[in-house]
N, C-alpha and C positions, 0 to 999 in steps of 0.2 A: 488355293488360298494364298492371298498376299499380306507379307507383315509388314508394316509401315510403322514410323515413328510424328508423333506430332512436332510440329517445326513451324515457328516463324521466321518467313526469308525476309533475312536482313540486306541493306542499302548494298554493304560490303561481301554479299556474295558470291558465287560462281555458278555455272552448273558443273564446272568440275569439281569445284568442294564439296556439293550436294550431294555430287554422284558418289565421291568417294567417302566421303561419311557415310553416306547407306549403306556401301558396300564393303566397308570396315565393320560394320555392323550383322553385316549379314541379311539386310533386310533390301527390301523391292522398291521403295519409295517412301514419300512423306504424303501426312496428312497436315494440308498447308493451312493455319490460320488464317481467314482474312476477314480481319472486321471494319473495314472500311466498304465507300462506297465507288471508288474510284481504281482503276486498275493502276498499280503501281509500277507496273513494267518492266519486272525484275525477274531474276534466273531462277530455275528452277521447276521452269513449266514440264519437262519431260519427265521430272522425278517426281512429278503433283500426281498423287492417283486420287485422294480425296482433297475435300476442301471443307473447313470447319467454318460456319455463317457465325455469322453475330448473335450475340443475345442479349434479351432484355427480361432480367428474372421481374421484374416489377411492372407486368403491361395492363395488365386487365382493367384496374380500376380507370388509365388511361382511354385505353378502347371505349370502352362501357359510358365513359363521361362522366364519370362520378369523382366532380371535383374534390369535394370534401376529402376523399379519402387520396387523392393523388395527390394533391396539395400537402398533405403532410408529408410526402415525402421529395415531394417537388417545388418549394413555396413561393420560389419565383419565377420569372419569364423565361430569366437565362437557364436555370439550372434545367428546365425543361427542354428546352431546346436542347442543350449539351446533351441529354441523355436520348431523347429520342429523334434529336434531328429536325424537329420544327413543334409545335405550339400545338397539332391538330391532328388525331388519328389518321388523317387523311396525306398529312406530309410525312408522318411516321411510315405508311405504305410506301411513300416514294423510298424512304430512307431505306425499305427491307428490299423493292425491285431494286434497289441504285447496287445495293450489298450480293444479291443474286447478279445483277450484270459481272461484277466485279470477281465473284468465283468464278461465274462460268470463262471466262478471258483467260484462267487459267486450265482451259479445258480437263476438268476432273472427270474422272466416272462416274463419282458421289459425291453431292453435301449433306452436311450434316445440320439437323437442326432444332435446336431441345425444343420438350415438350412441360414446360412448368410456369407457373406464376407462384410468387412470394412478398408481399411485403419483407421491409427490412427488421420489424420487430416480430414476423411471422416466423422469424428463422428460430426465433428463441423461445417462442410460446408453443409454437406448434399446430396453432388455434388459426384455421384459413377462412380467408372470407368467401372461397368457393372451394365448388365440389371438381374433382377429380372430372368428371364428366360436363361440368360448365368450361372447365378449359378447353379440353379434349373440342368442345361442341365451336369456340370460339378461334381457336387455333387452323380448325379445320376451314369456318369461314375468311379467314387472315390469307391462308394458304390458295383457295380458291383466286381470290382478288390478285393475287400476286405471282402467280404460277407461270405466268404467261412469260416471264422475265428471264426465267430460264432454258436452253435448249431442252427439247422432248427425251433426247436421250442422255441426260443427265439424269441419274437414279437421286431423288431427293429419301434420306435415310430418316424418319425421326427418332429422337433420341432421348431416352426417359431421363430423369429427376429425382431425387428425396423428396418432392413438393407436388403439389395437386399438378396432374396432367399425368404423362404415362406412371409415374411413382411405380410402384409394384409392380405394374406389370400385371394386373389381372384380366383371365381372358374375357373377362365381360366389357374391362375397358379395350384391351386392344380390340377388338373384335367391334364395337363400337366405334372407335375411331378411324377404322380402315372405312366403314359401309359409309363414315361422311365423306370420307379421301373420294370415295367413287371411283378408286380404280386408276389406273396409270403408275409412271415411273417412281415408283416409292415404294418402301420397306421401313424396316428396324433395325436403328444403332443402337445393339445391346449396351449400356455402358455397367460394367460388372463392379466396380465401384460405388457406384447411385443404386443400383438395385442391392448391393450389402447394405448400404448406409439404411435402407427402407427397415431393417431387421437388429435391434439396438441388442438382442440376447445371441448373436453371433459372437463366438469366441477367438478363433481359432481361422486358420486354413480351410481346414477339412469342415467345417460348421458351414463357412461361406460356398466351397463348393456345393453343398449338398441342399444349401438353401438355392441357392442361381441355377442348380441342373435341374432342381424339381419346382421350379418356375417355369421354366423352359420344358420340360414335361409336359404340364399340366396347359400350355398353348396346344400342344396337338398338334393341327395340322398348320396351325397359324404361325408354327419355328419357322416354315417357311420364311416367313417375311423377313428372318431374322439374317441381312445382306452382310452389317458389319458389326463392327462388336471394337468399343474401346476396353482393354484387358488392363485393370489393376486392381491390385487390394485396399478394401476400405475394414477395418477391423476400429470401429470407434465408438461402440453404444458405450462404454463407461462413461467415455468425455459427455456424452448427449445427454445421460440422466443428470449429469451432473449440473450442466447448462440450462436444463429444460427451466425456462419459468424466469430465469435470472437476468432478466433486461437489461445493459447495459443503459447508466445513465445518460451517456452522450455516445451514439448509435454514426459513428464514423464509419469513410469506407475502410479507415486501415483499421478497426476492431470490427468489421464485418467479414475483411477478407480473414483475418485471422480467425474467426469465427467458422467463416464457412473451409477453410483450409486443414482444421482440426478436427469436421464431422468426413469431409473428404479427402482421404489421407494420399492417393495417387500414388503411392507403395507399389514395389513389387513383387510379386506372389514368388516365393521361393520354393514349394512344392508342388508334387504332382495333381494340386486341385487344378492349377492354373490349364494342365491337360485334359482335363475330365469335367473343366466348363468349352472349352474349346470344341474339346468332340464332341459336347451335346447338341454345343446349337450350331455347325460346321458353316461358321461364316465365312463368304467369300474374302473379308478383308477384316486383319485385327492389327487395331493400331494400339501401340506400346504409350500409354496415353500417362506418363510419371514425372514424380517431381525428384529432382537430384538433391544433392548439398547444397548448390549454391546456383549463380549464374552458368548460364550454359548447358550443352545436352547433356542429360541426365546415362551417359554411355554407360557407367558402371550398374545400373538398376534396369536399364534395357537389358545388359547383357546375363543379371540376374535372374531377369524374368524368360528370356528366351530359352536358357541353359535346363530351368525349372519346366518349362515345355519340354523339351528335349528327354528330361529325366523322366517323365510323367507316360511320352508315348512309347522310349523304351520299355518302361517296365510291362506296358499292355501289350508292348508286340504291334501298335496300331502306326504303320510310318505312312499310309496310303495318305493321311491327312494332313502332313506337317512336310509337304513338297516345298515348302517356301523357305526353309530352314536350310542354307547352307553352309554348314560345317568349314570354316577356316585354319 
């Protein structure tokens, strides 16, 4: 098992600062963001073990052609283009191969690549204009079309949501969305943060453990597929009842990211759950996926959250799983 941290490589980096950041940390590499379409040319390729793709919580209505409903959140030419990269689900395609070109260049082992659609007043109603399984069904044909852009042995990871597409994590939807995959270099990016968020009467720690190990359960034989796993705590159904229903008058990106920032908390788990979601679903790679105080890596909530691993497989006696952890 490798622990990584998520990281954008800046203009002004090294691969010696990357390296030694990781290794101040304790950890094996980073999970690289790249949401562009163009390779940037920058350090950090040996310490790239994954690569995080772009995302577009708001596509479907797009795909699908249903202006009426895109247009409200899109109402003019440019604004469209700025978000997806051209006018026509067809150059939207090129925009997702041009973003697959663009990890792979950073030769990863894995991308990662969520599995949701939401409008932006979807996030506060709750109320979707598709089913978990009309994503699932759409995602898989997007995937198809575009697959080709990446090397074969690049593991493509998908990655569930609080929103229609993997959400929960039910084995009838995984299990569904793999028979459309048809098979090839793919799995599951558990992210253990979106799957609490799925659960608004989660209290505690130990509530979320016990909700995320008996998800992972109840897949069976289908944990399999479960390659990596972003690890943080989301503890926030009070904020969510409180919000449910409560539209904002004027539905901006900066009251939506704070919006979406306060149902997705990117916390780090300070007890032995953080161990006892780990060893259930014993993913090849877990990225420290958190938000700090402020600008810059979040080191003191990484090192929170590693120490809480650490506490968690001491107390079980279980060290065969936690070989990535080295102790400085």
């Amino acid at each position: 098992m490798k622990q990584l941290m998520s990281y954008y490589v800046m203009d002004d980096d090294t691969d010696e600062k990357i390296r030694e950041m990781t290794n101040n940390l304790g950890l094996d590499g980073i999970e690289s963001l790249v949401y562009g379409t163009k390779s940037r040319d920058l350090p950090g390729k040996e310490s790239t073990i994954g690569c995080h793709l772009n995302y577009w919580p708001d596509w479907m209505n797009f795909w699908l052609g249903k202006r009426e409903l895109f247009e409200e959140e899109f109402p003019t030419r440019d604004s469209l283009i700025s978000y997806y990269g051209g006018e026509t689900p067809e150059e939207w395609l090129e925009t997702i191969r041009g973003n697959l070109r663009a990890a792979s260049r950073e030769e990863p082992k894995y991308v990662v690549w969520h599995v949701a659609d939401c409008m932006a007043r979807e996030a506060w109603t709750g109320k979707f204009h598709y089913t978990d399984k009309e994503v699932l069904f759409e995602t898989a044909r997007i995937y198809s079309l575009v697959k080709n852009a990446l090397p074969s042995n690049v593991t493509v990871l998908f990655e569930n949501i609080f929103w229609p597409g993997l959400n929960a994590l039910s084995t009838e939807n995984v299990d569904y969305f793999f028979s459309l995959l048809g098979g090839g270099n793919v799995g599951l990016l558990l992210d253990t943060g979106h799957l609490m968020n799925t659960n608004p009467d989660i209290r505690d720690e130990k509530d979320g453990a016990d909700y995320v190990t008996k998800v992972i359960k109840n897949l069976g034989s289908m944990k399999d597929l479960i390659l990596g796993m972003h690890l943080s705590c989301s503890i926030s159904g009070e904020y969510r009842k409180r919000a449910a229903g409560n539209i904002p008058a004027e539905i901006t990106p900066e009251v939506i990211s704070r919006h979406i920032s306060s149902i997705d908390r990117h916390e780090p788990f300070r007890t032995e759950a953080a161990a006892r979601i780990v060893e259930a679903a014993e993913p090849s790679y877990v990225t420290h996926e958190l938000f700090g105080k402020g600008p810059g890596i979040p080191e003191e909530e990484i090192k929170i959250q590693m120490n809480a691993m650490k506490k968690g497989y001491n107390s079980c006696n279980r060290f065969s799983l936690f070989v990535a952890y080295r102790e400085k």
